[in-house]
DRENDO-1510 file (C-alpha; in Angstrom, 1 decimal, always signed):
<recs>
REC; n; res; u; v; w
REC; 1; UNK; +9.3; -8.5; +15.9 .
REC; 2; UNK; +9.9; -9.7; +12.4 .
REC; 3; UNK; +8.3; -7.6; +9.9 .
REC; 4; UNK; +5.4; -9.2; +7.5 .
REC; 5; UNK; +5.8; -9.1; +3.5 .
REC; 6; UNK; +4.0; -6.8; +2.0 .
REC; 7; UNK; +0.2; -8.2; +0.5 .
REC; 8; UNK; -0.3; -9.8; -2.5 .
REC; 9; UNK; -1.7; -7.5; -5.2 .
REC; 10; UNK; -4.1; -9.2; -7.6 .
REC; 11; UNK; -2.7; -7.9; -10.8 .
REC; 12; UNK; -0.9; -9.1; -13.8 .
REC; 13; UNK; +2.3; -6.0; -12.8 .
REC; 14; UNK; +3.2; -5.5; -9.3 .
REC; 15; UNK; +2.7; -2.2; -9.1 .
REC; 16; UNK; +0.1; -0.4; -11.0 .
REC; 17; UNK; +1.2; +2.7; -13.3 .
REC; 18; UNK; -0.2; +5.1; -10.5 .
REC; 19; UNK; +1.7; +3.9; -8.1 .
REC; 20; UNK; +4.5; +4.2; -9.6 .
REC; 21; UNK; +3.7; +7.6; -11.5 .
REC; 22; UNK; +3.3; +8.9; -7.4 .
REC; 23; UNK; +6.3; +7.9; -6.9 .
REC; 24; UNK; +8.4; +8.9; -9.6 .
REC; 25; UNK; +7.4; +12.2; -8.9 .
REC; 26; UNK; +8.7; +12.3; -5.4 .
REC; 27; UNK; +10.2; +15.4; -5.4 .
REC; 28; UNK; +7.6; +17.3; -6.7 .
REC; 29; UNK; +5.1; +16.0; -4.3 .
REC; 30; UNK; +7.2; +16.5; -1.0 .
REC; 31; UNK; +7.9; +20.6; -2.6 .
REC; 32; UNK; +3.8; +20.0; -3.0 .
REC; 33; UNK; +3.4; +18.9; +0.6 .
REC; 34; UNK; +6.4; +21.5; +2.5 .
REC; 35; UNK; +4.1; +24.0; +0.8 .
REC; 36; UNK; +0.6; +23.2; +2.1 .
REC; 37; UNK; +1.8; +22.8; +5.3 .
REC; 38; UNK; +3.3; +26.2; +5.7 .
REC; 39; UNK; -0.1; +28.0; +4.9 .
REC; 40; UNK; -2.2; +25.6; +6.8 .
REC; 41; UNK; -2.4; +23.9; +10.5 .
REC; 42; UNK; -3.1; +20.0; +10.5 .
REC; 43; UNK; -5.0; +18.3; +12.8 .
REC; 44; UNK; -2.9; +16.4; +15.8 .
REC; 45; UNK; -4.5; +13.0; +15.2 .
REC; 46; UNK; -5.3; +11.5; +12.2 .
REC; 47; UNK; -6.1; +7.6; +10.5 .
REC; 48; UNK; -6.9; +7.0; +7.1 .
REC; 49; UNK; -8.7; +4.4; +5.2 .
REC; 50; UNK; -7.6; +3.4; +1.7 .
REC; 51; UNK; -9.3; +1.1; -0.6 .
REC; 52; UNK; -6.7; +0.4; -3.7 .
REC; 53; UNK; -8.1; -1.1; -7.0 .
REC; 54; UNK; -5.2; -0.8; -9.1 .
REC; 55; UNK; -6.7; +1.6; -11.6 .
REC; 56; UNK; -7.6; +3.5; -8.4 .
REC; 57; UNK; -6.7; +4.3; -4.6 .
REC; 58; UNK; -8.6; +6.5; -2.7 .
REC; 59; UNK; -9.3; +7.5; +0.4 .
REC; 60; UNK; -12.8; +6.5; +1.9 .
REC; 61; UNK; -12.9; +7.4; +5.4 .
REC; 62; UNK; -10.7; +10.0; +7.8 .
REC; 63; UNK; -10.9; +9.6; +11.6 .
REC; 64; UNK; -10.0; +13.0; +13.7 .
REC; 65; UNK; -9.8; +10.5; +16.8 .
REC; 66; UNK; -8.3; +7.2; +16.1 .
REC; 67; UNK; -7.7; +4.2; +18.1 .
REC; 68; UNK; -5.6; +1.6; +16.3 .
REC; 69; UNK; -1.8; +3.3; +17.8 .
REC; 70; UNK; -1.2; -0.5; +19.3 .
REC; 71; UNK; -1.5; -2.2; +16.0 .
REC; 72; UNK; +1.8; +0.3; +14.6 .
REC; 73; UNK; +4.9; -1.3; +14.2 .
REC; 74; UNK; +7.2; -0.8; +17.3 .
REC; 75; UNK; +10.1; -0.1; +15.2 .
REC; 76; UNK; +7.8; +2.9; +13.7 .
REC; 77; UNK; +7.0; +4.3; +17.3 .
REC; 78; UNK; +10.3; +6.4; +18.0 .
REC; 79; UNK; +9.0; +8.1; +15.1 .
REC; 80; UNK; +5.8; +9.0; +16.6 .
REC; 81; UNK; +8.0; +10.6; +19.6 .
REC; 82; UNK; +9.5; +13.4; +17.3 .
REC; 83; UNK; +6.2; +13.7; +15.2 .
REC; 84; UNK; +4.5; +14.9; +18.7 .
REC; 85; UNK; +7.7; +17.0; +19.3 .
REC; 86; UNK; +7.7; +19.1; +16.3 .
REC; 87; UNK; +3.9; +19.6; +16.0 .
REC; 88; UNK; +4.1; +21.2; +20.0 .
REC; 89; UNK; +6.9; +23.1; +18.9 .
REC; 90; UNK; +5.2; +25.3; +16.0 .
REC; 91; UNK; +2.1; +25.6; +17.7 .
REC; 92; UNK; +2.5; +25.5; +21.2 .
REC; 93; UNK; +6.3; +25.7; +22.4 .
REC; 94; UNK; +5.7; +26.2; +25.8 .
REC; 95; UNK; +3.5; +23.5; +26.6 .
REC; 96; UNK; +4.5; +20.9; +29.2 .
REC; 97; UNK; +1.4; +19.2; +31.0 .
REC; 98; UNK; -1.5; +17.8; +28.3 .
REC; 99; UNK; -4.4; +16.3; +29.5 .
REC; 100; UNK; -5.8; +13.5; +27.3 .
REC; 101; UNK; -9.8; +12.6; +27.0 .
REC; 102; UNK; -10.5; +9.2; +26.0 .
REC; 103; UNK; -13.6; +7.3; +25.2 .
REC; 104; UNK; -15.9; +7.3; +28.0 .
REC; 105; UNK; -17.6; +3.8; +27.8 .
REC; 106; UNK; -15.0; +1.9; +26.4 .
REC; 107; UNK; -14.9; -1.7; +27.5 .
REC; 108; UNK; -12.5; -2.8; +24.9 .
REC; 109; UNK; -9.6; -4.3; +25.9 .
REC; 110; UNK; -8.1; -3.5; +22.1 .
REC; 111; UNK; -8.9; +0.5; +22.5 .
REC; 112; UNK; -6.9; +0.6; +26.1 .
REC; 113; UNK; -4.2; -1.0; +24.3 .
REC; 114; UNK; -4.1; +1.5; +21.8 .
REC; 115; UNK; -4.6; +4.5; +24.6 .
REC; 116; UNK; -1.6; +2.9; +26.5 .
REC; 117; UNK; +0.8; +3.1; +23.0 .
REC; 118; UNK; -0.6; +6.8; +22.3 .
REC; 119; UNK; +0.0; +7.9; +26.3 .
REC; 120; UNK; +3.7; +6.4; +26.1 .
REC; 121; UNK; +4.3; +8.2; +23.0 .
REC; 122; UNK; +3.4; +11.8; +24.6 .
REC; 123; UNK; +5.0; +11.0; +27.6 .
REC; 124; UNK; +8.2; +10.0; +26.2 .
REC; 125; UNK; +7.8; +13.2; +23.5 .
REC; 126; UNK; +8.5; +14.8; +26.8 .
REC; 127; UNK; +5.2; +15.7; +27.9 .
REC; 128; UNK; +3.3; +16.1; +31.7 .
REC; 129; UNK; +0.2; +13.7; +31.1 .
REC; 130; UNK; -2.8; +12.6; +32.4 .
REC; 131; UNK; -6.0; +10.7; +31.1 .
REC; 132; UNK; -9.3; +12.1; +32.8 .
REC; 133; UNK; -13.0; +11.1; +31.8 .
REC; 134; UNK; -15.9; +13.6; +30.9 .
REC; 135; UNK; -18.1; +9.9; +31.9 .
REC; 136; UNK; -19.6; +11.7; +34.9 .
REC; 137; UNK; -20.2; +8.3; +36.7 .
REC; 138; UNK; -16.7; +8.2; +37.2 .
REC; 139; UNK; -15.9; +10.0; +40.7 .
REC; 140; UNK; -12.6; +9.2; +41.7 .
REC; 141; UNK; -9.4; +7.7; +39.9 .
REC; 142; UNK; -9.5; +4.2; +38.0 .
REC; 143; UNK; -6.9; +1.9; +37.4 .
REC; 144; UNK; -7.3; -0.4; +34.2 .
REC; 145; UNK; -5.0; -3.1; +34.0 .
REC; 146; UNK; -4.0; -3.2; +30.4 .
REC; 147; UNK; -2.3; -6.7; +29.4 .
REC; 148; UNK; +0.8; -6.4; +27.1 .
REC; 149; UNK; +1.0; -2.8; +27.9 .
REC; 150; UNK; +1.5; +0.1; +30.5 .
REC; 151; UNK; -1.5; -0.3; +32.6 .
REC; 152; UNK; -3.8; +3.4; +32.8 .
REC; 153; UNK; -4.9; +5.6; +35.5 .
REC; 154; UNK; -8.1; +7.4; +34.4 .
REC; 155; UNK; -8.9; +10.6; +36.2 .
REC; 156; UNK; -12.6; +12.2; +36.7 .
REC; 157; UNK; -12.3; +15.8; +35.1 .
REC; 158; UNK; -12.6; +18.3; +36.8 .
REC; 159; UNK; -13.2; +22.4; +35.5 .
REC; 160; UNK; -12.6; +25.7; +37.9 .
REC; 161; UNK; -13.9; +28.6; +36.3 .
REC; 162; UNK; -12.9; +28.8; +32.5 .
REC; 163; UNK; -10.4; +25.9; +33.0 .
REC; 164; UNK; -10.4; +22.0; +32.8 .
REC; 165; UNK; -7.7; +20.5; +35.6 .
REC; 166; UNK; -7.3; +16.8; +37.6 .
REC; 167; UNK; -6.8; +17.6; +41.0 .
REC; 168; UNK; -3.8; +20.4; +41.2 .
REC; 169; UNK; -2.3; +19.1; +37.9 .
REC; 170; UNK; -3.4; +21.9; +35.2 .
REC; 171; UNK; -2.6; +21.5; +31.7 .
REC; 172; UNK; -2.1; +24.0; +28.8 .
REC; 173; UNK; -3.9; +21.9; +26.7 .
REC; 174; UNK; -6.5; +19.0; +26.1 .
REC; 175; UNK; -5.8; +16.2; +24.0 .
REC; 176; UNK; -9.7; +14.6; +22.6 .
REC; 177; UNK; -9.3; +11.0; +21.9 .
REC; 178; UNK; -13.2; +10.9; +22.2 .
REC; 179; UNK; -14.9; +11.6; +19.1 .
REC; 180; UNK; -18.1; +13.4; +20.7 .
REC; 181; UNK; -20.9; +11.2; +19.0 .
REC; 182; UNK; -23.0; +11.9; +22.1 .
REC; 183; UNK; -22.4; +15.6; +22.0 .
REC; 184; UNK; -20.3; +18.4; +23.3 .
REC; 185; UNK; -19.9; +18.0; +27.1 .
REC; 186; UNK; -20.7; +21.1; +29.4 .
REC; 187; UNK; -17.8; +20.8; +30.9 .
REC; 188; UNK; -15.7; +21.4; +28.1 .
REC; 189; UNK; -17.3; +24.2; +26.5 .
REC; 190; UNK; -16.3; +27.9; +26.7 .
REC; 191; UNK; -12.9; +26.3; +28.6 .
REC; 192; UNK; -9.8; +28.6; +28.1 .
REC; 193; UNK; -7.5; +26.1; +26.9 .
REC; 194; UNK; -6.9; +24.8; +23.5 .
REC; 195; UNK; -8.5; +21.6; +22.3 .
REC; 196; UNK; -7.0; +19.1; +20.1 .
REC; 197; UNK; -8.9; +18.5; +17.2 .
REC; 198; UNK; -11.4; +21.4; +18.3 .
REC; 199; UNK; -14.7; +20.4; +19.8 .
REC; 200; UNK; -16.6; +21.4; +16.4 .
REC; 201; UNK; -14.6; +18.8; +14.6 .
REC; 202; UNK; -16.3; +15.8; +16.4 .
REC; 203; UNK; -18.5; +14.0; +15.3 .
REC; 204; UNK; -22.1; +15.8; +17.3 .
REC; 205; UNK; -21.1; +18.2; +14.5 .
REC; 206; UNK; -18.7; +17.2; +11.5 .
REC; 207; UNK; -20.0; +15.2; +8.5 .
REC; 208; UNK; -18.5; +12.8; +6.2 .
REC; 209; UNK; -19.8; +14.6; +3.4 .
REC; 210; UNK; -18.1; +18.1; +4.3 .
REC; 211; UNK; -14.9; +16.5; +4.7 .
REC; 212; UNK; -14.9; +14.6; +1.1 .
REC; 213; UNK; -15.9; +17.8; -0.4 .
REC; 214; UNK; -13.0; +19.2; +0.8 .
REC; 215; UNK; -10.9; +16.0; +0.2 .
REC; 216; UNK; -12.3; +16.1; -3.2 .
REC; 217; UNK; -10.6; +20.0; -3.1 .
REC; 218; UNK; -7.4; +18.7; -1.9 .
REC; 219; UNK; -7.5; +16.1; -4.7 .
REC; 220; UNK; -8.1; +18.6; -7.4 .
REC; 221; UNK; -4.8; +20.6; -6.8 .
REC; 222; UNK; -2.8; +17.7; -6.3 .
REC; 223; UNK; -3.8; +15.9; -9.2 .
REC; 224; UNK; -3.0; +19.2; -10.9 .
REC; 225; UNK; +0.5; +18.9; -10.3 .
REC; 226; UNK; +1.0; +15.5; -11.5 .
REC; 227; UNK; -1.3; +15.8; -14.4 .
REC; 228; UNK; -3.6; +12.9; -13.9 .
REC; 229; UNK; -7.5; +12.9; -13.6 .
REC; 230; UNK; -8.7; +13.2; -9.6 .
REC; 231; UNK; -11.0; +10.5; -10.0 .
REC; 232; UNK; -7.9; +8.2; -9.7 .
REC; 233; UNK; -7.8; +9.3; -5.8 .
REC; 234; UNK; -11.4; +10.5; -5.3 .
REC; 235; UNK; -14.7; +8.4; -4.7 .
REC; 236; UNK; -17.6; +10.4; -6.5 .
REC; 237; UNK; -19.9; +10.7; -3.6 .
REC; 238; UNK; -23.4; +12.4; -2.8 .
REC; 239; UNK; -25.1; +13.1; +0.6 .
REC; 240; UNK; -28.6; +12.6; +1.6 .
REC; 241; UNK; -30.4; +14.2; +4.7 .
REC; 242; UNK; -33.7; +13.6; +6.2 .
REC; 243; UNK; -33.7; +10.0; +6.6 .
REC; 244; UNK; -35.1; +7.6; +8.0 .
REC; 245; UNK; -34.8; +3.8; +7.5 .
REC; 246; UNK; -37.5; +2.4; +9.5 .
REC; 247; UNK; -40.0; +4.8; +8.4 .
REC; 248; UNK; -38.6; +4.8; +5.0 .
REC; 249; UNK; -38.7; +8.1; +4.9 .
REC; 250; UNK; -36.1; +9.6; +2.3 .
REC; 251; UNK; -35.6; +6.3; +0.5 .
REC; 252; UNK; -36.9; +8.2; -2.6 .
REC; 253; UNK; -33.9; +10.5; -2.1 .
REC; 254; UNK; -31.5; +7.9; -1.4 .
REC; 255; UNK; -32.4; +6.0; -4.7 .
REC; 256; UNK; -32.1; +8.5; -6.5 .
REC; 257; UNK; -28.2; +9.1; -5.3 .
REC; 258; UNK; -27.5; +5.4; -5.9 .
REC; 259; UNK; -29.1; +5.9; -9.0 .
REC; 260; UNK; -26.5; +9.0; -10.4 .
REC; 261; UNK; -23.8; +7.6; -9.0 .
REC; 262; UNK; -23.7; +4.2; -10.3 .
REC; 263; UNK; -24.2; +5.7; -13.7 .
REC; 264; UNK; -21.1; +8.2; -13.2 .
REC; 265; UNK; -19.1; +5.4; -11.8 .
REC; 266; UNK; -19.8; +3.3; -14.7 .
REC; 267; UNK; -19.0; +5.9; -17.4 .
REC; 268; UNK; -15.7; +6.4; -15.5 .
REC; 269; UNK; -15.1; +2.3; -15.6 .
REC; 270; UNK; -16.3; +2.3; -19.4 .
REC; 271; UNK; -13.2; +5.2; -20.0 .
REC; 272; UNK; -10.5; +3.3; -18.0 .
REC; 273; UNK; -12.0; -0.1; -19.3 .
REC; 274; UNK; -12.9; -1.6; -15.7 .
REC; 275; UNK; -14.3; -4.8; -16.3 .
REC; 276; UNK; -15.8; -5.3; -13.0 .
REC; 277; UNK; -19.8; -4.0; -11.8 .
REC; 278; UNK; -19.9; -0.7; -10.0 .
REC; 279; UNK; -21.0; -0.3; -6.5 .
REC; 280; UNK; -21.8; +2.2; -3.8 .
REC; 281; UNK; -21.5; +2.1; +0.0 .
REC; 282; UNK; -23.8; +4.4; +1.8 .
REC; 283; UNK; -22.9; +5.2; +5.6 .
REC; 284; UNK; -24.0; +7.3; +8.0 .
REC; 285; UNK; -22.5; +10.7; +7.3 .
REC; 286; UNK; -21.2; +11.1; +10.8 .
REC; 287; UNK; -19.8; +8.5; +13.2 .
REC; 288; UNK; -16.8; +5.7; +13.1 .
REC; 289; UNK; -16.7; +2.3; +14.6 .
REC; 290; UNK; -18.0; +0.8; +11.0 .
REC; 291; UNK; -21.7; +0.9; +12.2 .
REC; 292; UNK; -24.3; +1.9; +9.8 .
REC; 293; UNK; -22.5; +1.1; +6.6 .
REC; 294; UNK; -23.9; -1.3; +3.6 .
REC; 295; UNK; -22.9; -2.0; +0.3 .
REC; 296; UNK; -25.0; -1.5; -2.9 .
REC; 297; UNK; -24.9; -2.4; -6.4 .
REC; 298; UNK; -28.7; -2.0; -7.4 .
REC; 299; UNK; -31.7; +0.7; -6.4 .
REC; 300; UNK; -33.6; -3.1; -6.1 .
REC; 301; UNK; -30.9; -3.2; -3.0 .
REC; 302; UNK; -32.6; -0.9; -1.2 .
REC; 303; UNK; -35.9; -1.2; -2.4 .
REC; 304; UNK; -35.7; -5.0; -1.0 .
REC; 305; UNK; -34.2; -4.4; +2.7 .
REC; 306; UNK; -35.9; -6.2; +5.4 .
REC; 307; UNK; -36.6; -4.8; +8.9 .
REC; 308; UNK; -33.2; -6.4; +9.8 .
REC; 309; UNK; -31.2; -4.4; +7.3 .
REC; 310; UNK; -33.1; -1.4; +7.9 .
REC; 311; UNK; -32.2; -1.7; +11.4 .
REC; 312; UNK; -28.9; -2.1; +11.7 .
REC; 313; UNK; -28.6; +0.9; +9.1 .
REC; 314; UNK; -31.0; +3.2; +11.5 .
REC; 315; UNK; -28.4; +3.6; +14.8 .
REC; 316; UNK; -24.8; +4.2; +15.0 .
REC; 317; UNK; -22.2; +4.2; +17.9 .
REC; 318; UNK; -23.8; +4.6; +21.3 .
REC; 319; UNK; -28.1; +4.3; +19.8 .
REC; 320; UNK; -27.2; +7.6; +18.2 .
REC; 321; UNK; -30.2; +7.7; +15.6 .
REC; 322; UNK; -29.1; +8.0; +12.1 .
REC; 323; UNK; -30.9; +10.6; +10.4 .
REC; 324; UNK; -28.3; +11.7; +7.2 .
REC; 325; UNK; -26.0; +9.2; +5.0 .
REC; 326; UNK; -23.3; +9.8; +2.6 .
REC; 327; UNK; -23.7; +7.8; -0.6 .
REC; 328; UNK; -19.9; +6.9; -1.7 .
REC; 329; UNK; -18.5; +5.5; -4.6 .
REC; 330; UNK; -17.2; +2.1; -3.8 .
REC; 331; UNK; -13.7; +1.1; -4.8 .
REC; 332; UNK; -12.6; -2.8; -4.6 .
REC; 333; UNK; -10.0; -3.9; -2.6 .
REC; 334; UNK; -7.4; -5.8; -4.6 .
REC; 335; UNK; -4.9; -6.2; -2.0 .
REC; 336; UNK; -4.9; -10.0; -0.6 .
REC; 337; UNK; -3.6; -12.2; +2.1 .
REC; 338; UNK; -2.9; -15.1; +0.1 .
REC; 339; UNK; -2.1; -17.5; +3.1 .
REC; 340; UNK; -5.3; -16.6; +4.9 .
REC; 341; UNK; -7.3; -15.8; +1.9 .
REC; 342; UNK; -8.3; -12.7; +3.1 .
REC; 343; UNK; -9.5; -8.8; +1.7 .
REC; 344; UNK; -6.7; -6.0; +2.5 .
REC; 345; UNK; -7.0; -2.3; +2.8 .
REC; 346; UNK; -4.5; +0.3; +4.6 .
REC; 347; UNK; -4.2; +2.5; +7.5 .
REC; 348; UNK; -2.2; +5.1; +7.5 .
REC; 349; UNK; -1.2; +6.9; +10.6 .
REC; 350; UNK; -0.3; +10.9; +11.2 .
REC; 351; UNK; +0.9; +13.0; +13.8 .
REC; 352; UNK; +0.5; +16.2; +13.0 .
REC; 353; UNK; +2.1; +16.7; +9.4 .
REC; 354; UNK; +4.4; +13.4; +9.7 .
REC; 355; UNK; +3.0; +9.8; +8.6 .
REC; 356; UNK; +4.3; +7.5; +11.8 .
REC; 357; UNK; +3.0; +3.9; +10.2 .
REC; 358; UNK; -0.1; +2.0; +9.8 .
REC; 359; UNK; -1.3; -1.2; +9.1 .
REC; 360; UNK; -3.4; -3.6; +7.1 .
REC; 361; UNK; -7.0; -4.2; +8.4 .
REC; 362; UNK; -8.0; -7.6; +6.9 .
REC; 363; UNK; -10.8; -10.1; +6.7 .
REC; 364; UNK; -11.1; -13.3; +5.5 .
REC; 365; UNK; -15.4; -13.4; +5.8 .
REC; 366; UNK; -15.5; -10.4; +3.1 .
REC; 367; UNK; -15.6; -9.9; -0.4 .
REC; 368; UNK; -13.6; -7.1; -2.0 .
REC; 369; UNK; -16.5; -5.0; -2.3 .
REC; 370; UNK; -17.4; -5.2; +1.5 .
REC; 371; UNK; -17.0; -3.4; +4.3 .
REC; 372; UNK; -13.5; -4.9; +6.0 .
REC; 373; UNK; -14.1; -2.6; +9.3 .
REC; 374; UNK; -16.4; -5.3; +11.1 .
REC; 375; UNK; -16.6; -8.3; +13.8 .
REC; 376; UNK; -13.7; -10.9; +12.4 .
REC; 377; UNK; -11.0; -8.5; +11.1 .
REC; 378; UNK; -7.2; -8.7; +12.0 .
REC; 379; UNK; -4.5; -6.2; +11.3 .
REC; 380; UNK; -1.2; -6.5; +10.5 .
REC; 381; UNK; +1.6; -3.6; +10.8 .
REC; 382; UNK; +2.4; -2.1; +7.3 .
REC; 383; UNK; +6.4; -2.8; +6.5 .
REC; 384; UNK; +7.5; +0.8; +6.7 .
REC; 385; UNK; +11.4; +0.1; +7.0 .
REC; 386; UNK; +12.2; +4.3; +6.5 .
REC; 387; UNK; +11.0; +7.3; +5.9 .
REC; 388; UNK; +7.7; +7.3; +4.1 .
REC; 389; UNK; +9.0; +10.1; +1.8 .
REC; 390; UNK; +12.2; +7.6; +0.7 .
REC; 391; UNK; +10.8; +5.0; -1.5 .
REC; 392; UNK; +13.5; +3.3; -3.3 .
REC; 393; UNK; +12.8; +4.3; -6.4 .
REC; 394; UNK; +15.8; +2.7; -8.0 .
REC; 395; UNK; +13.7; -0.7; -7.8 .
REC; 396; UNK; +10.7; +0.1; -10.5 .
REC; 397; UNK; +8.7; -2.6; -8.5 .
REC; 398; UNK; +9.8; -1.8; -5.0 .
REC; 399; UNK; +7.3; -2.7; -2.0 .
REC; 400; UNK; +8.5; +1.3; -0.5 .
REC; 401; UNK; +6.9; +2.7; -3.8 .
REC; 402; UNK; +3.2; +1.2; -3.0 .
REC; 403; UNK; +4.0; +2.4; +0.7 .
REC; 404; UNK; +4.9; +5.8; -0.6 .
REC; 405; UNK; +1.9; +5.9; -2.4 .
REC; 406; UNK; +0.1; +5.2; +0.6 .
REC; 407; UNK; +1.4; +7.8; +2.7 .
REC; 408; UNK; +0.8; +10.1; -0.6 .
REC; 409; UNK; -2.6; +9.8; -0.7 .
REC; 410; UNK; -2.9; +9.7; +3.1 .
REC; 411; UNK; -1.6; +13.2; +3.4 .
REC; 412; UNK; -4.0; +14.3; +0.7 .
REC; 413; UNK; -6.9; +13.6; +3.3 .
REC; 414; UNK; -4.7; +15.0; +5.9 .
REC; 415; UNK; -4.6; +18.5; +3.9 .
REC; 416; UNK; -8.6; +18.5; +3.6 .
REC; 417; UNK; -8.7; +18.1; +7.1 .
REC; 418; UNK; -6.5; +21.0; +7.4 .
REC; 419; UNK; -9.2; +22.7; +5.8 .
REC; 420; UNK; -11.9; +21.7; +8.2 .
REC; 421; UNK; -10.0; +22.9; +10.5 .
REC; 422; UNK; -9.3; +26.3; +8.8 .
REC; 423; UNK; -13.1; +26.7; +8.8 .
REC; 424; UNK; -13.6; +26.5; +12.4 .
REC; 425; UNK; -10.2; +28.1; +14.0 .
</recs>
């Protein structure tokens, strides 16, 4: 498959001084890195959304339970294979059979894809494997043809005493590629063996907002070491419970979060002399699939929804009401597919500790200050042609440096959900 260049970045350099002040300092940060991940375990599976704006690339959302593994390059996917191998080996060496728990009511031919690319990768890591539903409508085992890809057999669990099994097969561990917005199923609580990510870390109970303050942790001490002001990787965020947009119930809350934040954001614009209008995305502080999510640039924004907006902001995945929103500092998007005139931002991919690829999510409909993770996006594989720690820094402009950076920042979010999962071990 022939690889695609790397995006167009709307600026007069080709790399922006942070970029390239990331990955100057390569050394450093991998010390950095080797160190954190000797005092702290990571979570098995994790994506990451970036939004890069030159002056500024942060992280704005971290998914414990990702989809996505089908739009990796397949040169990047041996990777993956020794990723899953070393992160069994520290933690659980004598693990052979995994089972894996996938979304329940999935009808999306794109999500099997990605379940069929994340299956072959454990079961050619070396691992004993088998998919099996908590969906308790499903009673005996499914085949789902899967076009392009190994087709799947889904199994219905099934639990004997303290222990989750399919049929005689009984694994040393669980494998959750089912985020839990619906809740923590009976049959998986109080089991014996380990879950990965634990069953606290989905999303019935973890909140945007706790992760970001401990992102905004992470940020802190890295930004330490290099010297430069967090903000550069951090969006300034607030969180506001109690809400409820059809009632309008909070809303004075809520304006008054926009209201701080889009002052800070401008201060911060006024010192690094950013030309363009702040904005803020507010989002339901739990729950993925880019439901719930709208962009502001005024308190007149809210104060002028109609039932239609208020709607679509008052349910998430599955009808799951939405009762608490984080309020996030926006951060452009100034990557850009010049030959489909479309808005960029990255995806970056982990395993454990390692970064195995990502892609571009893209969107030609959007503006650079929109939400790209909606009906009429298109990915495209990120260019990783090595290592992510190897960027060539002998080119001052190299496409590896941005990719670097990438991975960088990526394994900043990584590190705060390291700390989630500290809390709850």
């Amino acid at each position: 498959m022939k690889r695609p260049p790397i995006l167009q970045y709307r600026s007069d350099h080709p790399l922006s001084p942070l970029e390239i002040k990331i990955s100057d300092e390569t050394v450093r940060v991998e010390t950095w890195f080797r160190k954190q991940w000797g005092d702290f375990q990571v979570p098995f599976t994790t994506s990451v959304d970036i939004r890069n704006a030159g002056y500024k690339m942060a992280v704005v959302d971290t998914n414990l339970f990702p989809a996505g593994f089908n739009n990796i390059h397949p040169d990047q996917i041996p990777l993956a294979h020794l990723a899953v191998q070393h992160y069994w080996e520290r933690y659980l060496p004598q693990c052979e059979k995994i089972i894996l728990i996938p979304e329940s009511h999935s009808r999306n031919q794109y999500y099997f894809q990605s379940l069929s690319v994340l299956c072959s990768i454990l079961t050619k890591a070396g691992f004993d494997l088998r998919l099996a539903s908590i969906a308790p409508e499903l009673k005996s085992p499914t085949q789902i043809e899967v076009p392009g890809r190994a087709d799947l057999m889904i199994y219905p669990l099934e639990r004997m005493g303290d222990k989750v099994h399919v049929g005689d097969f009984k694994p040393c561990t669980v494998i959750l590629n089912n985020d839990l917005s619906e809740g923590i199923p009976e049959i998986l609580q109080g089991i014996s063996q380990s879950i990965h990510p634990p069953l606290s870390l989905g999303w019935s109970s973890r909140l945007k907002s706790e992760h970001f303050l401990q992102y905004q942790s992470a940020c802190n001490a890295f930004s330490e070491l290099l010297d430069i002001d967090p903000w550069l990787l951090n969006p300034l965020f607030r969180n506001c419970g109690d809400i409820n947009f059809m009632e309008r119930e909070g809303e004075d809350c809520l304006i008054n979060h926009v209201e701080f934040l889009l002052q800070a954001i401008q201060k911060k614009y006024d010192q690094y002399e950013v030309k363009e209008p702040p904005f803020v995305i507010v989002k339901a502080d739990a729950g993925t699939y880019g439901m719930g999510i709208m962009t502001v640039k005024s308190v007149d924004d809210l104060r002028a929804m109609n039932r239609k907006a208020r709607t679509r902001m008052s349910v998430g995945k599955g009808r799951k009401p939405i009762s608490s929103v984080l309020v996030q500092e926006g951060v452009y998007s100034h990557e850009f597919d010049e030959e489909h005139q479309a808005i960029a931002e990255p995806v970056v991919y982990m395993l454990g500790q390692c970064v195995i690829g990502g892609f571009y999510r893209l969107h030609a409909a959007k503006a650079n200050d929109e939400n790209l993770n909606s009906p009429g996006m298109y990915f495209e594989p990120m260019p990783f042609s090595g290592p992510c720690n190897n960027p060539l820094l002998e080119d001052p402009h190299s496409d590896s440096r941005r990719l670097y950076a990438y991975s960088v920042v990526a394994r900043i979010a990584l590190l705060a959900g390291a700390y989630e999962l500290r809390d709850v071990l």
